[in-house]
C-alpha positions as CSV (number, residue, x, y, z in Angstrom):
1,X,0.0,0.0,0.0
2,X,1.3,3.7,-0.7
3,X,0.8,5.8,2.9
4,X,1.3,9.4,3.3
5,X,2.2,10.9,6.6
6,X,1.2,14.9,7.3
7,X,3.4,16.1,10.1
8,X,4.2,19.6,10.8
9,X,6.4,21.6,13.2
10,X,9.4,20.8,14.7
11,X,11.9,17.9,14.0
12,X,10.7,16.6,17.1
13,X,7.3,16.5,15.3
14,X,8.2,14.2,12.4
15,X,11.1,12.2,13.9
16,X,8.1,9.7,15.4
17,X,6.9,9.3,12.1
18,X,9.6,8.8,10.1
19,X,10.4,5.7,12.4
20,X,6.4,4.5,12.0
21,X,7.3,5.3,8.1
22,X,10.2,2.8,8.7
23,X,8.3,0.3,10.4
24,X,6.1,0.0,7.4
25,X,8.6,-0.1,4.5
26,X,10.0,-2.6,6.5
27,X,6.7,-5.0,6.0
28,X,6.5,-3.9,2.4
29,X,4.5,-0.6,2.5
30,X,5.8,2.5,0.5
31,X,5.6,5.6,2.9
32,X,5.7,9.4,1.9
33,X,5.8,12.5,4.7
34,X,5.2,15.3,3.9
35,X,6.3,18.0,6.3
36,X,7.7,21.8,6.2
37,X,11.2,22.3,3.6
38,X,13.8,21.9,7.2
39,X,13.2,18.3,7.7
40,X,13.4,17.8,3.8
41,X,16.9,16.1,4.7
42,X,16.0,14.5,7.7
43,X,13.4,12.3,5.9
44,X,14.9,11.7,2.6
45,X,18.0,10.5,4.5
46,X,16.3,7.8,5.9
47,X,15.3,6.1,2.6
48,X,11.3,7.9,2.8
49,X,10.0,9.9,0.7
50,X,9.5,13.3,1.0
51,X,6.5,16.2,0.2
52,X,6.8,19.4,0.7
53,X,4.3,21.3,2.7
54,X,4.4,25.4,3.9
55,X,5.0,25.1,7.4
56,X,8.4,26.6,8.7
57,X,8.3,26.9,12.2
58,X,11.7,28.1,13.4
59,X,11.4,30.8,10.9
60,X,8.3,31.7,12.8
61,X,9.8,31.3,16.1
62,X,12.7,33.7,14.8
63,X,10.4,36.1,13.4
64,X,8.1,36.2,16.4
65,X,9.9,34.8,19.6
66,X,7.4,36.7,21.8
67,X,4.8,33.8,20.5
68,X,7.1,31.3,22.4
69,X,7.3,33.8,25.5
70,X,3.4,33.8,25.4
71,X,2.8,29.9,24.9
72,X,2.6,28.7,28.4
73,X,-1.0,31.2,28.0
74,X,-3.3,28.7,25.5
75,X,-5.7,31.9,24.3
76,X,-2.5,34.3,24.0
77,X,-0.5,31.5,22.0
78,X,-4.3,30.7,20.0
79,X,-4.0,34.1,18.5
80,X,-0.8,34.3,17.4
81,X,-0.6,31.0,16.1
82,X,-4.2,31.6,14.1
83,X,-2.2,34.5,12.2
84,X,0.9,32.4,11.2
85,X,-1.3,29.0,10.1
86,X,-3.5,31.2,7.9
87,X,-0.2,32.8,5.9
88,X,0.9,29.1,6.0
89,X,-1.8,27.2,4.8
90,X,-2.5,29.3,1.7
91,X,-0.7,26.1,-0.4
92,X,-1.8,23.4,1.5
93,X,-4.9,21.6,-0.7
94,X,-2.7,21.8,-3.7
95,X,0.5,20.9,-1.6
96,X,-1.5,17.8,0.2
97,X,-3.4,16.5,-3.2
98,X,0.5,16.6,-4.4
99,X,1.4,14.5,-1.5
100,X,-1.5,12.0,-1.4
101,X,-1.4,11.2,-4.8
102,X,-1.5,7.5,-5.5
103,X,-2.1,6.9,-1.5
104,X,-3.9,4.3,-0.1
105,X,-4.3,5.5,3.4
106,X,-3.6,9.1,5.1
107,X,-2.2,9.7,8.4
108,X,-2.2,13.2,9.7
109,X,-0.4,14.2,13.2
110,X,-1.9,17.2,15.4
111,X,-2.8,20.1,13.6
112,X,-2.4,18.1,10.1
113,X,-5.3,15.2,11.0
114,X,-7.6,18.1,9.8
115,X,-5.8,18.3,6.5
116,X,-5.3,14.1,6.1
117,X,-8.7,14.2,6.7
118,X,-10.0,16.5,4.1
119,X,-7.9,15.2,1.7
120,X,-9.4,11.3,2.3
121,X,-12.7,13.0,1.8
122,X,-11.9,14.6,-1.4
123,X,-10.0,11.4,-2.7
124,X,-11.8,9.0,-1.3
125,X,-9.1,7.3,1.0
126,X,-9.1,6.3,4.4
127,X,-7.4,8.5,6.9
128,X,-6.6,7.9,10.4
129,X,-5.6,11.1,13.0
130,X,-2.5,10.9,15.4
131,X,-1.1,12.5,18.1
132,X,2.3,12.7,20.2
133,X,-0.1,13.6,23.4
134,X,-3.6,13.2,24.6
135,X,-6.2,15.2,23.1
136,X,-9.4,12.8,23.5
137,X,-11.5,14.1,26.6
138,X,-11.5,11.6,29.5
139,X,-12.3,12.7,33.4
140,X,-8.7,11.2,34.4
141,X,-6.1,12.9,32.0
142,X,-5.5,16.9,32.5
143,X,-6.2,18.6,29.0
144,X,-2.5,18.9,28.4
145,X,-3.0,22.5,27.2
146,X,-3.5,23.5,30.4
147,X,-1.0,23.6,33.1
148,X,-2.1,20.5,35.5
149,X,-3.5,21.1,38.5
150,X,-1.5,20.6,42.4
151,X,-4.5,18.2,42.8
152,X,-6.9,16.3,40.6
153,X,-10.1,17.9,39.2
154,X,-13.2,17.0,39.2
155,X,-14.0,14.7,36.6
156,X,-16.9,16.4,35.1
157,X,-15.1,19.5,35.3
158,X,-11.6,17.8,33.7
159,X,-13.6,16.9,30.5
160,X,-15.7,20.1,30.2
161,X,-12.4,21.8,29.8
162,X,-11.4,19.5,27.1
163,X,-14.4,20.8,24.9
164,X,-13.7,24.5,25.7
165,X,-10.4,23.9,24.8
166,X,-11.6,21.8,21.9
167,X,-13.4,25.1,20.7
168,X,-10.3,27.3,21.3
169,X,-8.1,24.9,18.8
170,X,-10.6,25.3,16.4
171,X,-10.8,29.1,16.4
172,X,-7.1,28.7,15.5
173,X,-7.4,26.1,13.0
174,X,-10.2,27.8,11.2
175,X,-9.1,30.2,9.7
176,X,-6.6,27.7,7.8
177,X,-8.8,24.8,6.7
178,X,-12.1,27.5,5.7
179,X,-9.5,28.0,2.4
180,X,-7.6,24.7,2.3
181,X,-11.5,23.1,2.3
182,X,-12.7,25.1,-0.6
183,X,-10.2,24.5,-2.6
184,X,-11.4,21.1,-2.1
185,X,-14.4,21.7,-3.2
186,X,-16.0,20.5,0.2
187,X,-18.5,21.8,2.4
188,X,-17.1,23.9,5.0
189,X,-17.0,22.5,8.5
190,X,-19.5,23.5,11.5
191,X,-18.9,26.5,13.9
192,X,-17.4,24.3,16.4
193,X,-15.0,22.0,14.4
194,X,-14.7,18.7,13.2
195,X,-14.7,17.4,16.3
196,X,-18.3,15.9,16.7
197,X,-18.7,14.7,13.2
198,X,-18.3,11.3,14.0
199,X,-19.7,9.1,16.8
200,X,-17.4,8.9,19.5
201,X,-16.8,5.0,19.1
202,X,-16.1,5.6,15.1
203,X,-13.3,7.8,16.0
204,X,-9.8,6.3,15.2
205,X,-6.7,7.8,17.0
206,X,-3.4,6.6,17.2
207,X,-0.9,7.7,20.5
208,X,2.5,7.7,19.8
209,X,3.8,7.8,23.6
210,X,3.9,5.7,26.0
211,X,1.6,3.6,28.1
212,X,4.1,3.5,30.8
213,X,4.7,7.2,30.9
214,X,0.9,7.3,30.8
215,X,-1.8,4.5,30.6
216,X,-4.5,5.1,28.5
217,X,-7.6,6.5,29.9
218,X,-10.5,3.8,30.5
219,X,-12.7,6.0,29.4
220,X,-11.8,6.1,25.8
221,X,-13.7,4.0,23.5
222,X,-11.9,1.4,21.3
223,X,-10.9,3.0,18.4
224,X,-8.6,5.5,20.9
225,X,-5.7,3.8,21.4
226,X,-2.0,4.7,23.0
227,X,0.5,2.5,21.6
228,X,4.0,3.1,22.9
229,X,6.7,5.6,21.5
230,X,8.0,5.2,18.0
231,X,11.4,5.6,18.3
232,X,13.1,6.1,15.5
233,X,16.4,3.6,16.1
234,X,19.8,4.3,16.4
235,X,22.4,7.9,14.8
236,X,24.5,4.7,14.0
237,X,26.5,6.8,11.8
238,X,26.9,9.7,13.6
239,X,30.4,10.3,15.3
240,X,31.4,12.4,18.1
241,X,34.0,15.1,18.1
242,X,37.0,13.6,19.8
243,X,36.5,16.8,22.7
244,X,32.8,15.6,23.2
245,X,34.6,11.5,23.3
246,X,37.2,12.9,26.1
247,X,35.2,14.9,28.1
248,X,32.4,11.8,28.8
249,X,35.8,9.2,29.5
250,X,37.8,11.7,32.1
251,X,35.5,11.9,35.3
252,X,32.0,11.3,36.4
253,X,28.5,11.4,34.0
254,X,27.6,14.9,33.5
255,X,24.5,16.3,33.3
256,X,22.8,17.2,29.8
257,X,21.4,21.1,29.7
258,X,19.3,21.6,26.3
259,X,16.2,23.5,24.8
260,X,16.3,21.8,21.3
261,X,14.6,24.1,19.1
262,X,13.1,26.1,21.7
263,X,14.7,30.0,21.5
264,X,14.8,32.5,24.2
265,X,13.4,36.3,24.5
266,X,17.0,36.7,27.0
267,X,19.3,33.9,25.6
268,X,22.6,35.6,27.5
269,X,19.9,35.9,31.2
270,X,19.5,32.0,30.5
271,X,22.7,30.8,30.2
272,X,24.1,33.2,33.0
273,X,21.7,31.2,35.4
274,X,22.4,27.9,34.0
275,X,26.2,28.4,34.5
276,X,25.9,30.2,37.7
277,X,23.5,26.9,39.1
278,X,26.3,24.5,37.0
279,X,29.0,26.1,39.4
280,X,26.7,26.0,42.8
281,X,26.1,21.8,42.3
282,X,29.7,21.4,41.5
283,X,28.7,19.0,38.6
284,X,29.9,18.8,34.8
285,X,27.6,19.7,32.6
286,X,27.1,19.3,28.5
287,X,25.3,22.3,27.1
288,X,23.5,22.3,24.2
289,X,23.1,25.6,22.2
290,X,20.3,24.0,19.7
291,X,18.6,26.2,17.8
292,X,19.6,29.7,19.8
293,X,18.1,29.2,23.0
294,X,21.3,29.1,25.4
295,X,24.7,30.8,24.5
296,X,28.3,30.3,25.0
297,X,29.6,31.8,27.6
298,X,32.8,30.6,28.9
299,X,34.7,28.0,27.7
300,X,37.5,28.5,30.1
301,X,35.7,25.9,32.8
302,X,36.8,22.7,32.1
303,X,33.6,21.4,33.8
304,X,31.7,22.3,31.3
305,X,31.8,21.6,27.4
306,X,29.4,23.6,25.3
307,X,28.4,21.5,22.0
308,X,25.7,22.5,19.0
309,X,23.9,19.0,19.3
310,X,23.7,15.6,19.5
311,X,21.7,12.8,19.2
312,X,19.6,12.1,22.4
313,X,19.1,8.2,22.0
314,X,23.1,7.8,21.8
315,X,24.1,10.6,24.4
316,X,21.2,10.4,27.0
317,X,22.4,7.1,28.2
318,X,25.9,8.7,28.4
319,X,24.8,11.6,31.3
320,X,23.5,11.0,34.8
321,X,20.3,13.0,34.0
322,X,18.6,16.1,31.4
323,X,17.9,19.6,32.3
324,X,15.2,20.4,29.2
325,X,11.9,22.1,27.7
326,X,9.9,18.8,28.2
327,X,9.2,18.5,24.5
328,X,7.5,15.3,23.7
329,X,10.3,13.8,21.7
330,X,12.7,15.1,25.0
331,X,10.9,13.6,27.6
332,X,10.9,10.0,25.7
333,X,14.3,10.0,25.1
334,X,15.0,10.8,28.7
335,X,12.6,8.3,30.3
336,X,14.4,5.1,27.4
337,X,17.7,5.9,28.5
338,X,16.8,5.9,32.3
339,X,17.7,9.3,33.3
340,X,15.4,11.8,35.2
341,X,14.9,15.3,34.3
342,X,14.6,18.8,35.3
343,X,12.2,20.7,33.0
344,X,12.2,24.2,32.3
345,X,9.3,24.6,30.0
346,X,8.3,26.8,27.2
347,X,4.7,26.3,25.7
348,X,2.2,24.0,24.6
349,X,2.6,20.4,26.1
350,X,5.8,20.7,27.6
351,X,4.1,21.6,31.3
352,X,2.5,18.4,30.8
353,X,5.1,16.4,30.3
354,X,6.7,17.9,33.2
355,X,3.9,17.3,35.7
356,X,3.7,13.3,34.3
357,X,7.4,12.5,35.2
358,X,7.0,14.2,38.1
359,X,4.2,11.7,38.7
360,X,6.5,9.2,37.8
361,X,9.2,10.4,40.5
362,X,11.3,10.9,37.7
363,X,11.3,14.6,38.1
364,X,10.9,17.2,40.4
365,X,8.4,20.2,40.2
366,X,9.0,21.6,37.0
367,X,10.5,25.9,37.5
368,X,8.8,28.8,35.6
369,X,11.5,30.4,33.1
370,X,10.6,33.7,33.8
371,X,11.0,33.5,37.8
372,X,13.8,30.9,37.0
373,X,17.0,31.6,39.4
374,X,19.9,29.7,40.2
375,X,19.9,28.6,43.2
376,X,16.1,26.7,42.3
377,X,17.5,25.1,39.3
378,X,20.7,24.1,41.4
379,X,18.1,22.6,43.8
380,X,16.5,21.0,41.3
381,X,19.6,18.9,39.9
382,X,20.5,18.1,43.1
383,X,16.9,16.8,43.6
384,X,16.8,14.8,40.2
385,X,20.4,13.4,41.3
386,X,18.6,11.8,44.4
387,X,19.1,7.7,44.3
388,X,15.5,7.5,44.3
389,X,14.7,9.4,41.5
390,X,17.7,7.4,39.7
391,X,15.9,4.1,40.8
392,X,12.7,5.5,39.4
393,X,14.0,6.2,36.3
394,X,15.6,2.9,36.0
395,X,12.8,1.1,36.6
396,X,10.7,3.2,34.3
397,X,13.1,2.7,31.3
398,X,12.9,-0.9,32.1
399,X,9.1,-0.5,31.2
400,X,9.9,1.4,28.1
401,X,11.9,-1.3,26.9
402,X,9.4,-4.1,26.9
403,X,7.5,-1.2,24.1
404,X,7.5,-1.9,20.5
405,X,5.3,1.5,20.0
406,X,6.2,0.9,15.8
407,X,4.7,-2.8,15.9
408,X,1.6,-2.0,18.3
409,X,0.8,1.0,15.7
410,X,1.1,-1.0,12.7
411,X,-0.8,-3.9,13.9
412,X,-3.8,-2.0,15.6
413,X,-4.2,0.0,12.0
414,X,-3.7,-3.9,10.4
415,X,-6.9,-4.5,13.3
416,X,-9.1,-1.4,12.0
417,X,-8.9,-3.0,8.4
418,X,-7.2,-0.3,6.9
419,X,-3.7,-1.0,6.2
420,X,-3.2,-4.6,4.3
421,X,-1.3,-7.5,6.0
422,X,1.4,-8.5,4.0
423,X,3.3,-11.6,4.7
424,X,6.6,-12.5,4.2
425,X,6.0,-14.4,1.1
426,X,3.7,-11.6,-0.3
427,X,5.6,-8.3,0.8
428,X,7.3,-7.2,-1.6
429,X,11.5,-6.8,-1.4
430,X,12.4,-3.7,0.0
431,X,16.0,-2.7,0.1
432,X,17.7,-1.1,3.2
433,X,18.7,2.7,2.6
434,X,18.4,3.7,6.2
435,X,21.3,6.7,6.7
436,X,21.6,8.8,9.1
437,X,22.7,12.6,9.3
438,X,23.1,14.6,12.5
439,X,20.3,17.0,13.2
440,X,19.2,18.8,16.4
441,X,17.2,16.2,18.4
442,X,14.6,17.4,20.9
């Protein structure tokens, strides 16, 4: 079968599904993502193809790093975001019939499920929605576009704010997919979204995290299920400088201080906090610039080596645990290789993620960046360095382990009758051109 994959955002966005892409080339399916023009490498290196959709995010970020500064408020971040998605999704029904042509089955992630789904009404094709974190209301699970609670709602109340919230996306979303929908010659969709146009048990959702980290809620109906992380495996060809080699051999693990793409309204306040907390512990420390949100500063202290990036599935198990934004892609790389966290978040769903390892005992109480000092982030580490926060993070990775989030995703879709079962003697031969280049994890 030919399967396209809409994912936009972030490399930490499409990563997941370049690995799910894998995972069904590998069983004889033929898998195009489309995704923004910066991870137009990133998936062509790994043997997919690649579509090109209008969706470049850390050109927005750049542009507009007040809408990062504003993200951790969801109506603040909902109207700046509405703005951006409308200039951006000006090419996106000619841009998504491109990429769908030929397809057999559609998979959107997040914001794109909206688009996959149009676009299997237009053609004709089956599409199924995904997500990297939970959307579907439940009384259980915090909307993770909120910032959780000390204590648990009430139920009633928990999934009343879901469909508020529900109504807020869609004011956002709107104003792209009114255009994108026309051009598709379809009827618009309702006031309040697409949301209720199905029964709730004919909904199909895929979770790409994992059931460890988070069980699935009991109140979901069938066709909601959370499948385990899809990792994508191994930088096997990426090397480390021989200064990044020396410094993890000559003394203790280090601790790992990165905001991936994540960039900063005071970059040089950051980092001075960082370092000053980095002296206060007494620890060595990696620090990784990323994409402009922390700075070099000194590179006199030999406690401290300040790289641009590396790939978290082979340096994560290296350090004795992360200080990070609690990005989804982040916080699963941290919880595989066994190593708490301290989170410093941004926007969107990195509070989340925060308050769910903390759950976990795998993290303390994540700090607010803008009240964020020294001395509570040197607290913090110390706090995360614990031995049983260590043994919580070992056993939780042990968890993680037992996961095949790829094979659970492939053979629940196989379940729902729309992706064909090949077997070995019908799949057809698929040749191996999995590379890898070095990109900016997160």
């Amino acid at each position: 079968m030919n399967i396209t994959i809409f994912s936009i955002g972030t490399q930490g966005d499409v990563r997941p599904f370049i690995a799910l892409g894998l995972g069904l080339q590998s069983v004889g399916h033929k898998v195009c993502i489309a995704s923004g023009q910066t991870c137009a490498t990133l998936v062509r290196s790994h043997g997919l193809r690649y579509s090109p959709l209008t969706a470049d995010f850390l050109e927005v970020m750049a542009k507009d790093p007040r809408a990062i500064q504003r993200g951790l408020n969801p109506l603040a971040l909902m109207s700046t975001a509405r703005r951006h998605l409308k200039d951006m999704s000006q090419h996106w029904a000619s841009e998504g019939l491109t990429a769908a042509e030929g397809a057999d089955l559609l998979l959107g992630n997040g914001m794109m499920a909206v688009l996959a789904n149009s676009l299997g009404e237009a053609l004709g094709i089956p599409s199924i929605e995904t997500h990297l974190q939970p959307v579907t209301p439940c009384p259980d699970i915090p909307p993770m576009m909120l910032t959780p609670p000390a204590r648990p709602r009430n139920g009633t109340l928990n999934e009343i704010l879901y469909h508020v919230l529900r109504g807020v996306t869609w004011r956002m979303l709107s104003a792209a997919y009114g255009p994108v929908r026309k051009s598709l010659n379809l009827n618009p969709l309702p006031w309040y979204g697409p949301y209720y146009r199905q029964k709730k048990q004919d909904r199909r959702i895929l979770y790409g995290y994992s059931p460890a980290l988070l069980p699935r809620s009991p109140s979901w109906p069938p066709g909601v299920q959370v499948t385990g992380n899809w990792f994508l495996q191994g930088e096997v060809k990426w090397q480390p400088s021989a200064e990044l080699n020396a410094f993890l051999s000559c003394g203790d693990k280090p601790i790992y201080i990165g905001f991936g793409s994540m960039l900063s309204d005071d970059t040089d306040g950051l980092s001075t906090i960082i370092n000053e907390a980095i002296a206060k512990t007494g620890r060595r420390a990696i620090i990784a610039t990323g994409w402009g949100g922390l700075a070099v500063q000194d590179h006199s202290n030999p406690n401290v080596l300040f790289i641009d990036a590396a790939p978290h599935d082979w340096l994560f198990p290296q350090v004795a645990l992360a200080v990070h934004h609690g990005g989804a892609g982040t916080t699963a790389a941290t919880i595989r290789a066994g190593i708490p966290s301290v989170i410093v978040p941004f926007f969107g769903d990195q509070p989340f993620w925060a308050w769910r390892l903390k759950q976990n005992g795998v993290a303390p109480a994540a700090l607010m960046r803008k009240t964020l000092t020294a001395e509570q982030l040197a607290a913090a580490i110390n706090a995360a360095s614990a031995d049983e926060m260590q043994t919580a993070a070992a056993l939780l990775a042990s968890k993680i382990a037992q996961e095949d989030g790829v094979k659970t995703a492939i053979a629940t879709l196989e379940e729902w009758g729309v992706l064909e079962k090949f077997t070995r003697s019908t799949a057809p031969a698929t040749k191996n051109t999995h590379t890898d280049t070095l990109v900016t994890p997160f």
